[in-house]
Backbone as a ProteinNet text record, in pm:
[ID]
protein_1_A
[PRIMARY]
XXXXXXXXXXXXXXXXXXXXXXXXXXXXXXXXXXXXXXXXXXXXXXXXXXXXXXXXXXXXXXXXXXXXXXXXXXXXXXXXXXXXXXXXXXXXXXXXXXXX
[TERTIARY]
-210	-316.1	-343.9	-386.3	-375.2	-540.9	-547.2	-723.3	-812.5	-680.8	-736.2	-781.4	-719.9	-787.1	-924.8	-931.4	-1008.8	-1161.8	-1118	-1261.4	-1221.6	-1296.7	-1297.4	-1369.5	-1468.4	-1540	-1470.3	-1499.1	-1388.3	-1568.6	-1678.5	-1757.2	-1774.3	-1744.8	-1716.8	-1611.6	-1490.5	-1352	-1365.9	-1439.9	-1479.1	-1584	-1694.4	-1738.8	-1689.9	-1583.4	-1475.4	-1385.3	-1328.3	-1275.1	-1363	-1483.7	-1551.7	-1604.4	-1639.3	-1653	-1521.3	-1454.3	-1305	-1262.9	-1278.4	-1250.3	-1372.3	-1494	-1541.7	-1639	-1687.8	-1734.5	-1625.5	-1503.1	-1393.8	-1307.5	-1254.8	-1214.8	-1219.2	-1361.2	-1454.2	-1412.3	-1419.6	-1396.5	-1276.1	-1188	-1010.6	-1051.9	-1061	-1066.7	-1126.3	-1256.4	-1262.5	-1192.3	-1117.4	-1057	-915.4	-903.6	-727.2	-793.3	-883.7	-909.8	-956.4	-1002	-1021.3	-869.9	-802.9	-650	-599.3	-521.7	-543.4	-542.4	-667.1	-710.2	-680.3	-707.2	-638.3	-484	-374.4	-260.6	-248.2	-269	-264.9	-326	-434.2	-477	-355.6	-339.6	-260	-77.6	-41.8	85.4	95	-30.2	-50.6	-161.7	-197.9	-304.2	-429.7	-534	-622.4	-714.8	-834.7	-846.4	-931.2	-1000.3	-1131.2	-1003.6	-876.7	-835.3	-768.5	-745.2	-665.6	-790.1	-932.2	-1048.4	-1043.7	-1074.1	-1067.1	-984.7	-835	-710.8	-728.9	-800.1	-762.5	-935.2	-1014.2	-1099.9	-1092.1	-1005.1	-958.3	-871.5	-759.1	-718.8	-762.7	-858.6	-909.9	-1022.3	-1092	-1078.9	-974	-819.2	-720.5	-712.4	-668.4	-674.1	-766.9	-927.7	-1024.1	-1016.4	-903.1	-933.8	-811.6	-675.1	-555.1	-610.9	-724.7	-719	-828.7	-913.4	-957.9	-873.8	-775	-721.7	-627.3	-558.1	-465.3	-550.5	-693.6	-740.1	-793.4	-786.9	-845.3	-710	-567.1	-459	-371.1	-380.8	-324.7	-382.2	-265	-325.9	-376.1	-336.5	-382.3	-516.6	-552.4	-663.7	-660.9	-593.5	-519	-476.9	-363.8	-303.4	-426.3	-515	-588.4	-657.4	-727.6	-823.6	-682.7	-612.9	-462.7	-483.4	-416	-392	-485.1	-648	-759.8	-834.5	-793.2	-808.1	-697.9	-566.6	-483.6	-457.7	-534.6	-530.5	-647	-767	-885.7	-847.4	-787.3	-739.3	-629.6	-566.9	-490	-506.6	-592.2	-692.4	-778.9	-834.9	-950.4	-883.3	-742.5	-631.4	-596.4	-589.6	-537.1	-698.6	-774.8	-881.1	-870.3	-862.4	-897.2	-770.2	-683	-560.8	-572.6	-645.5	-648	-744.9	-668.6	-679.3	-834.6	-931.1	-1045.7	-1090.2	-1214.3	-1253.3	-1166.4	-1168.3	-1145.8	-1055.2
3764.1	3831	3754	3854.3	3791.6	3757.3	3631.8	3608.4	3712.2	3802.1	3917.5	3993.7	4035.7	4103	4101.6	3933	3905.7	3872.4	3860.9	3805.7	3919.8	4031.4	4131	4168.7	4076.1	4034.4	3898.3	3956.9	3844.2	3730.9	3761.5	3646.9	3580.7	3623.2	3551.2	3437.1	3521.4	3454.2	3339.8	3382.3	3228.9	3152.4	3181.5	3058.7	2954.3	3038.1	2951.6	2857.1	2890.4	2804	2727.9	2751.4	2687.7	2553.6	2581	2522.9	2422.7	2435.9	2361.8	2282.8	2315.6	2269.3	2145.6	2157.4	2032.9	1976.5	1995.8	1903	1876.3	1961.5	1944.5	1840.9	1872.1	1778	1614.6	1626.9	1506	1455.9	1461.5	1439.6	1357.7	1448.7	1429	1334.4	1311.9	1187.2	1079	1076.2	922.7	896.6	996	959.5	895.6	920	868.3	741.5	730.5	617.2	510	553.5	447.2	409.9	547.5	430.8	430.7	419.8	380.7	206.4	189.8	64.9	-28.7	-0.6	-37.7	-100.8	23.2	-33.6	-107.2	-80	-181.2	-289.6	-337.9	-448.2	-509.8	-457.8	-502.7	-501.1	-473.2	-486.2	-658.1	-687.3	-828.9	-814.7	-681.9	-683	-736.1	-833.9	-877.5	-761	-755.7	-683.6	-574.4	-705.5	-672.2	-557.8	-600.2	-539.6	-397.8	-389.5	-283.6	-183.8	-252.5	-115.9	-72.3	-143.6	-124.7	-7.5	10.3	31.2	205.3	150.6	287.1	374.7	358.4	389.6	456.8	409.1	511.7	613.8	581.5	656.2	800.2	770.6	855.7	972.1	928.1	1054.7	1109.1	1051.2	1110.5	1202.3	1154.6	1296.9	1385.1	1351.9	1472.2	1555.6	1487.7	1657	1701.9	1660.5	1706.9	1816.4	1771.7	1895.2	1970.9	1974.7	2077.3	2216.2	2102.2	2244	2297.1	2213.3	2318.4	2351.4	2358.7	2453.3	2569	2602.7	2720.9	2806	2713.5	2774	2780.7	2755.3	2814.2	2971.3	3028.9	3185.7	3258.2	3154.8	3207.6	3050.7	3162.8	3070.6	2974.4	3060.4	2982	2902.9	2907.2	2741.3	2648.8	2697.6	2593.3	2543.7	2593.7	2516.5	2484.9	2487	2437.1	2308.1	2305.5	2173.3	2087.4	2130.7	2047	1981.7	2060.8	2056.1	1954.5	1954.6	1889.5	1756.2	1728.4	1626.8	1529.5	1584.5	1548.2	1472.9	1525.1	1502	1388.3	1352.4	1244.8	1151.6	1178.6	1049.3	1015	1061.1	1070.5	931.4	1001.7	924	788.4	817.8	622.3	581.3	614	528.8	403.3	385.3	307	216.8	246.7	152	75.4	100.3	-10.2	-121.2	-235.1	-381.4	-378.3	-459.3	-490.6	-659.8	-633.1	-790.5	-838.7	-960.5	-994.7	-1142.9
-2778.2	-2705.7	-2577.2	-2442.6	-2341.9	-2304.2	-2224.3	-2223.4	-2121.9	-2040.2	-1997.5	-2049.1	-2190.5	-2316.9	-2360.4	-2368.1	-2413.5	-2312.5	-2238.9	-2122.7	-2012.3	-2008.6	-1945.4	-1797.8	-1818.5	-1670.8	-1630.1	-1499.5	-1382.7	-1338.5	-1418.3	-1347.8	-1500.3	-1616.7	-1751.3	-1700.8	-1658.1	-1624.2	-1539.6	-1437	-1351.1	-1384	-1486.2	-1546.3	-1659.9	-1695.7	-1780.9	-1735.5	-1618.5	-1504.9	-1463.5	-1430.4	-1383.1	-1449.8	-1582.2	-1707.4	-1722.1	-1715	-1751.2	-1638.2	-1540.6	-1399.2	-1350.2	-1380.1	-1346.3	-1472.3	-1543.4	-1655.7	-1755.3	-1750.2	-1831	-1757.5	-1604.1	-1537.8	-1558.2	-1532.8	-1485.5	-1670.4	-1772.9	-1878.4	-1914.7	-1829.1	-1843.9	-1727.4	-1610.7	-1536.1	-1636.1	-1666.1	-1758.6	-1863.8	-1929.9	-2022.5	-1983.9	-1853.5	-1795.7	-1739.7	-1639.3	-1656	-1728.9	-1839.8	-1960.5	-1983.9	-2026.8	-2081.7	-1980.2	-1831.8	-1738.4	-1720	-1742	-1744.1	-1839.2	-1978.1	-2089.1	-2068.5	-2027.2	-1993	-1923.3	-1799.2	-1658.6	-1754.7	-1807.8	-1824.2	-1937.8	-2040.1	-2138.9	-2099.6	-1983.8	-1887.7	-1839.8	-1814.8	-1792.1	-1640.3	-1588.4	-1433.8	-1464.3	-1387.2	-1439.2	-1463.9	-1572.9	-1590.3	-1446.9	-1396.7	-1332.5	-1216.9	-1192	-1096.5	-1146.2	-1223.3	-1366.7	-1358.6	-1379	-1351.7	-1250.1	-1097.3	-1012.5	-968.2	-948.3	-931.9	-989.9	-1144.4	-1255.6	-1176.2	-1178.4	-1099	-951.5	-916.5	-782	-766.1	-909.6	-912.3	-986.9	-1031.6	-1093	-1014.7	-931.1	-800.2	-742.2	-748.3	-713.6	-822.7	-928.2	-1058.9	-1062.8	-1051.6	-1041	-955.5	-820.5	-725.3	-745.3	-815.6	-856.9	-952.2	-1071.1	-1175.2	-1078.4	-995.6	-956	-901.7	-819.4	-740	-881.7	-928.7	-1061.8	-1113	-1136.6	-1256.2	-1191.3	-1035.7	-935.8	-919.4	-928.3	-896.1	-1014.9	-1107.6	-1293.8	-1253.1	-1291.2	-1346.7	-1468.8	-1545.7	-1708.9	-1773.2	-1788	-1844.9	-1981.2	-2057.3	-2136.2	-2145.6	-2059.3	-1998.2	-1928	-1894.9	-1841.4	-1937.4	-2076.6	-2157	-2266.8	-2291	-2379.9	-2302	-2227.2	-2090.1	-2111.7	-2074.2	-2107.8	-2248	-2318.3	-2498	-2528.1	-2464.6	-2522.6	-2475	-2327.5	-2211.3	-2299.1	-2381	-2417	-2557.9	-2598	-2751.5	-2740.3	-2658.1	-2620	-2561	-2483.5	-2412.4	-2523.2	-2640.3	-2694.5	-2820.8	-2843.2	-2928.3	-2928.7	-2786.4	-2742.6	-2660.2	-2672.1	-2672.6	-2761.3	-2893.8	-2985.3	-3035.2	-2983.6	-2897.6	-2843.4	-2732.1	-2627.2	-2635	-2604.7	-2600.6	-2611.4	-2672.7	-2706.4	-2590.8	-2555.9	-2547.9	-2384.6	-2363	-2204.2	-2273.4
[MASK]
++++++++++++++++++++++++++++++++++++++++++++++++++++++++++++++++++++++++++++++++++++++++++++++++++++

């Protein structure tokens, strides 16, 4: 079944995008920069610079998933993507290196 099927108004359709695209975004950014940082730090980068580093890059990723989640055509793929981006960041949270 297609989510056109299913979400029949186009201002439903864009608060779902909308929804996914920046409190979902912004979600998937801290979660890349948490592990992000984690690695870089546990690679051997000090840590203080490993936050730093993962921290900037992580406004680079928040405006990467903005524009792919305005320019995906199926909505589907966009909360799959974000559900599955969330659940994997969410995973290797408790992985990563503890303590300084």
């Amino acid at each position: 079944m297609r989510m056109k099927d299913l979400v029949r108004s186009p201002r439903l359709a864009l608060c779902l995008r909308l929804v996914a695209a920046v409190p979902g975004g912004y979600a998937m950014a801290a979660a890349a920069v948490a592990v992000c940082a984690g690695v870089l730090a546990h690679a051997g980068m000090a840590r203080s610079e490993a936050v730093v580093l993962s921290a900037m890059m992580g406004f680079v990723f928040y405006l990467l998933w903005l524009l792919w989640a305005f320019g995906v055509r199926s909505l589907w793929r966009l909360w799959g993507v974000l559900l599955g981006g969330l659940a994997a960041g969410t995973a290797l949270l408790p992985l990563m290196p503890q303590g300084a």
